[in-house]
N, C-alpha and C positions, 0 to 999 in steps of 0.2 A: 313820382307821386309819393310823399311821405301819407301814410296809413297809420291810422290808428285802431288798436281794438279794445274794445272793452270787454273782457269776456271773463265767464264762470271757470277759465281752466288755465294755470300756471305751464308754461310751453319748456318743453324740457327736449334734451337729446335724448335721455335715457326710454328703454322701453316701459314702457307704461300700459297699466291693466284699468286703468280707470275711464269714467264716463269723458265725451267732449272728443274721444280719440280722432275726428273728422278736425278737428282743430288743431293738432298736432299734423297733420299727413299735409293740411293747406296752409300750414304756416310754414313748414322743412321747404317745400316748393316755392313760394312766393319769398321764400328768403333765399332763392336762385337766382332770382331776374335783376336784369341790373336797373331796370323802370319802376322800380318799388323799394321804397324803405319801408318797414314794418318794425312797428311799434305796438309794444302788447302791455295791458295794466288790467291786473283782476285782484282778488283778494287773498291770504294768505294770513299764515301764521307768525305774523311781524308786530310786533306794538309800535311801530311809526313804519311811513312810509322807505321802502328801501327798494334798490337797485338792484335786479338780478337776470341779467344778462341771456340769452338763451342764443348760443352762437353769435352771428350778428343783426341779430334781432334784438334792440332793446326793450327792455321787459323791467315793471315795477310791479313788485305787491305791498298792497294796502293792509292797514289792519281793517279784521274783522271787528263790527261795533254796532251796539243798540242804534235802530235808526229811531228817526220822528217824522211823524207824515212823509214814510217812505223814503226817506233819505237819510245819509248821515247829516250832523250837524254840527256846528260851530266851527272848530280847527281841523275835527278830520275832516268838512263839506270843503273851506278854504284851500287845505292842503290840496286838497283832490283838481280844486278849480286850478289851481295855482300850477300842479304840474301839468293837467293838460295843458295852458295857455305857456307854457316854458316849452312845449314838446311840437306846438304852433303845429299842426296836422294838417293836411289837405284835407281830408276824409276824414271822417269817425265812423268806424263799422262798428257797430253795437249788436252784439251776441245773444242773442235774448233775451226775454220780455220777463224770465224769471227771477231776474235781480231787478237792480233798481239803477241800471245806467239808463237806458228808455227815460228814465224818470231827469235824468238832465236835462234831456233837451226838448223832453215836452214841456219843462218849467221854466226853459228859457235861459239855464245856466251854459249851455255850451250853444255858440253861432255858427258855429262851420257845417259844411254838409256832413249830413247824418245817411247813413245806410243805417236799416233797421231789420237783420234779420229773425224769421222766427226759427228756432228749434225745435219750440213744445210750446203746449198752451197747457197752463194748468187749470183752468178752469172745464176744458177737456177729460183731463185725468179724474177729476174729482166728480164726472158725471156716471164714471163707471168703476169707480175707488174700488168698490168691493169685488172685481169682476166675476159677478154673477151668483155670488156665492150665498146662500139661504140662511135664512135667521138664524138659524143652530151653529152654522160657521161660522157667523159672527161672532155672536156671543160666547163661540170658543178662543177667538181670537183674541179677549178681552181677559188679560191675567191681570193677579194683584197690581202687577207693576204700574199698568198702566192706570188702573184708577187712582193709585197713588202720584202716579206724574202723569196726571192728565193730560198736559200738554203734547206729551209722547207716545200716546195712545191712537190706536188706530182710528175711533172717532173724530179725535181733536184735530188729527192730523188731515182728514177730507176735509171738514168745517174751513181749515187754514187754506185748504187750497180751492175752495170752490170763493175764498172772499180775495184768492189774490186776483178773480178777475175779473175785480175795478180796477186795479191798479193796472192789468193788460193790457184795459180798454181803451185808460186813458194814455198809454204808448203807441197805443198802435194809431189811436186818434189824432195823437201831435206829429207822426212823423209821414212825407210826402212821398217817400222811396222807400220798399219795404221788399224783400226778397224772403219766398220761400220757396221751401225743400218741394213740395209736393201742391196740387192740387184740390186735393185734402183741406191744406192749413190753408190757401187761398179761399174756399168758401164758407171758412170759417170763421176768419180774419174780415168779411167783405160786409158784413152791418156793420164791422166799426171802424170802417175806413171813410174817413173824409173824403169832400168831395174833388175830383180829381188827383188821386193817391194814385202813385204809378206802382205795379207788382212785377216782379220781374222773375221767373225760374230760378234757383242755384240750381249747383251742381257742385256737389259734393264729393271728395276724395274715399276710398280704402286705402288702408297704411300698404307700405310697399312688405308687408310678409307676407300678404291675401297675393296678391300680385303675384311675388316672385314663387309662390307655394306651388307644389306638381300638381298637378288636375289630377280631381277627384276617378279613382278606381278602385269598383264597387269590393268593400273588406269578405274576408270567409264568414262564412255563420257557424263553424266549427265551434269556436271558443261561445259562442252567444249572439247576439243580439246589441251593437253597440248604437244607441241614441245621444242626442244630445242638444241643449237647451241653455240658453243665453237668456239671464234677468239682471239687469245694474244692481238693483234692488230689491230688499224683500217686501215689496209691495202688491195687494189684490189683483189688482188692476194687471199685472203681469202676467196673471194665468197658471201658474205654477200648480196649484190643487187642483185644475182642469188636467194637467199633464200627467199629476201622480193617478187619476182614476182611467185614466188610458194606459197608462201604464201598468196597471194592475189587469187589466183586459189581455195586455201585448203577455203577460207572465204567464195567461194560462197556455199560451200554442208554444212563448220561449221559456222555460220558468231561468234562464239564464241571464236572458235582458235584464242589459243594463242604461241606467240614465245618468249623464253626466250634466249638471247643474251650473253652469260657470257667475259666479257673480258672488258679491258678499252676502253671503249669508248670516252672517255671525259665528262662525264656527269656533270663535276663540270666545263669547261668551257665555259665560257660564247661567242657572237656574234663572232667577230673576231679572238677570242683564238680557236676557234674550226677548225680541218683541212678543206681543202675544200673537201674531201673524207667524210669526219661524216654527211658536212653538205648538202654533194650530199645525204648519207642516210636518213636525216629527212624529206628532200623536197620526196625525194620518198615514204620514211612512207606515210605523208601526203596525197600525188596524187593520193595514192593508196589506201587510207581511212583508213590505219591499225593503225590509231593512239590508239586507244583502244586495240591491237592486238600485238602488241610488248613492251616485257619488257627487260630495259636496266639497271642490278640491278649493273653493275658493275664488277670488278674481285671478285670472289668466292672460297672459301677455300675449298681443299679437301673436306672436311665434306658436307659443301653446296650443291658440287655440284653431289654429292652420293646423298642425296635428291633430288636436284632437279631430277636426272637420272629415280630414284625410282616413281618417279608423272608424268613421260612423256611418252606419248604413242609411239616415236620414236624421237633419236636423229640424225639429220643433219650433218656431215662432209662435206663440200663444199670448202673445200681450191685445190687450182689449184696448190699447190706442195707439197708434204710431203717427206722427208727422212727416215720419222719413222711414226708418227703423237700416241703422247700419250695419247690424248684424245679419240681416237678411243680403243687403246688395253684400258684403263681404265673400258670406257663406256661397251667393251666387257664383261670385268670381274662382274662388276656390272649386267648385260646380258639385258640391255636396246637393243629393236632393231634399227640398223642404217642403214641409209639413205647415202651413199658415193659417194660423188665424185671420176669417175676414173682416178684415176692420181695421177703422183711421186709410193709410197710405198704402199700405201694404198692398191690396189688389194691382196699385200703378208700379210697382215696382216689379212684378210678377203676371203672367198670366195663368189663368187654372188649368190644369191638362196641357198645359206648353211646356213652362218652362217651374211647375210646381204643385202642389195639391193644396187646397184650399179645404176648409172647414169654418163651420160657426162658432165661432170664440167659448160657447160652452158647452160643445158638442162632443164630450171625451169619447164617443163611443164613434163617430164620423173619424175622431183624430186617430183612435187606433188603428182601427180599418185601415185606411189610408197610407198608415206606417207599416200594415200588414205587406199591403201591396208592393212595395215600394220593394220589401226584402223580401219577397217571393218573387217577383218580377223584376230579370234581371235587365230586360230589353227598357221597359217603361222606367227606370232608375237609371239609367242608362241616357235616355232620350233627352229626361228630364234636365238630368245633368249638362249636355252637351247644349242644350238649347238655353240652360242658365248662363251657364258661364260666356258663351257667345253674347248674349245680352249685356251683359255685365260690364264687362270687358270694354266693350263700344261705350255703355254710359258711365262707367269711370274713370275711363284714359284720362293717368294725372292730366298729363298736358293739354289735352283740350279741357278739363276742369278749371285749371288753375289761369287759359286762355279766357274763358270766361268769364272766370272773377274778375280779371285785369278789365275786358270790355263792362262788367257791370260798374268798375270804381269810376271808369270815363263816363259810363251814361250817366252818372249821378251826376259828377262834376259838370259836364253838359248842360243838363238838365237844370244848373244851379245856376249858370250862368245864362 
């Protein structure tokens, strides 16, 4: 079967700290099999279409360009037409709903079968933007910058995504075969699904560093208290200011505890380059004395952040929506115990008191608690762990993952025939 993808993430050999990382771990694998060619075309830093190769996977990036009615237009829509119809595909797996490939072939520019996965709904994100956070947070969130580029203000930037979904609606409305991560994004997805739309489960990869990492054993509390928390982004909706006021709770029993941040922060931006959300967080570090208490090392590469998993006596999930959330099955597999937010996917990925501890997405004072326990109780962090990572394990096994994938590209083709 030649495959093709359309996706938000340029596929590389090298190690990588950035979002889509489940795109890299299923593309390494499925560029194993000798029943698959894999073809990959997303967007990039190119001013015309170009060739760039990823192993033996061929791979194009597009420029990036103003669309109109959601699409590119003129020579780069042609160019785009022109090399999928040169690259003749069995398949088009189409990567999600957040770009505008969906928008092909609900408009009828591309005829071959379509797989339509979700990864995220952002009209989802944009129902809990602020997550949870009270007028005062807000409006601290809002520096000169961004009234000056409003576009890139925390306001403008919810507006933008509560109106990307129409354009969702109308992807997910045109296409027949739609695969999601969770059960979650299936009842989400299921008002704007036409009538007889087949949904099918994925199953999704951890990079081989989660995998090959030593299982989680529980660190000393000599030196402190080490936590730690995964955000792609500096966004509300991720929970981050829910974590520093649990955190400032965990400092009066540790005043040691530490919190490690993984994700871009902007740490290389300076005064006014920084959003007015980063710098609602520093002022809170501050107010809340944890300036010794939080480290911001940046985005962290597979490898990194299997270490850091490996030295933390409990890691934090606090995002207010998840589809899948692969930071948690990772951490699972590794069998660090976590700390979750309830909400989106997350409960199906976990169970409470089994294999994890659960809380209310704005509940900082349930989350401390909870983190209390975890590195008081060496038996219950313990349990936790073993009961995770057993789980995990069974539902990531590349190879039956990536078995998977193979039987869903036939049921499409199947199904089209």
């Amino acid at each position: 079967m030649k495959i093709l993808w359309l996706s938000n993430c340029e596929l590389t050999t090298q190690p990588t700290a950035t979002t889509g990382s489940w795109l890299q771990a299923m593309s390494a694998a499925l560029a194993e099999r000798d029943d698959v060619e894999l073809c990959n075309i997303t967007i990039g830093r190119v001013k015309a279409i170009t060739r760039c190769d990823c192993g033996n996977i061929k791979q194009w990036l597009i420029p990036k360009g103003h669309l109109k009615n959601g699409l590119p237009h003129g020579e780069k829509l042609n160019g785009l037409l022109n090399l999928i119809e040169e690259i003749a595909p069995d398949l088009v797996h189409i990567w999600g709903v957040e770009l505008f490939w969906g928008l092909l072939t609900a408009r009828g520019y591309i005829k071959c079968p379509t797989l339509l996965e979700i990864q995220g709904l952002r009209s989802k994100c944009a129902d809990v933007w602020y997550g949870g956070m009270s007028l005062s947070e807000v409006i601290d969130s809002i520096n000169p910058r961004e009234v000056l580029l409003f576009k890139r203000g925390i306001v403008r930037r919810q507006l933008r995504e509560r109106r990307k979904g129409k354009q969702e609606r109308e992807i997910i409305a045109a296409h027949r075969h739609i695969s999601v991560p969770s059960d979650w994004v299936k009842a989400c997805i299921a008002p704007h699904c036409a009538e007889g739309t087949a949904v099918v489960q994925s199953h999704l990869p951890v990079r081989r560093a989660f995998l090959e990492a030593a299982e989680w054993d529980k660190p000393s509390t000599k030196n402190g208290v080490e936590l730690l928390t995964i955000s792609s982004a500096p966004i509300p909706y991720k929970g981050i200011h829910v974590v520093l006021k649990a955190l400032s709770l965990l400092k009066q029993r540790w005043p040691n505890v530490r919190l490690t941040i993984a994700g871009d922060y902007e740490q290389h931006r300076k005064g006014l380059k920084k959003s007015g959300y980063v710098r609602h967080l520093l002022k809170q570090i501050k107010r809340l004395g944890l300036e010794q208490n939080v480290v911001l090392p940046g985005a962290l590469s597979a490898e990194q952040l299997a270490e850091r998993m490996q030295q933390s006596h409990a890691m934090i999930h606090s995002s207010f929506v998840e589809s899948y959330s692969l930071a948690l099955a990772e951490s699972m597999v590794v069998g660090v115990p976590n700390v979750v937010a309830w909400s989106g996917a997350m409960p199906e990925l976990s169970t409470d008191n089994r294999d994890a501890l659960f809380y209310s997405p704005t509940d900082y004072c349930k989350c401390a608690w909870l983190v209390g326990r975890l590195v008081e109780d060496a038996d219950l962090a313990q349990r936790l762990s073993s009961e995770a990572r057993s789980r995990a394990l069974m539902r990531n096994a590349t190879a039956a993952v990536v078995d998977h994938q193979v039987d869903t590209y036939r049921w499409v083709l199947e199904g089209n025939r």
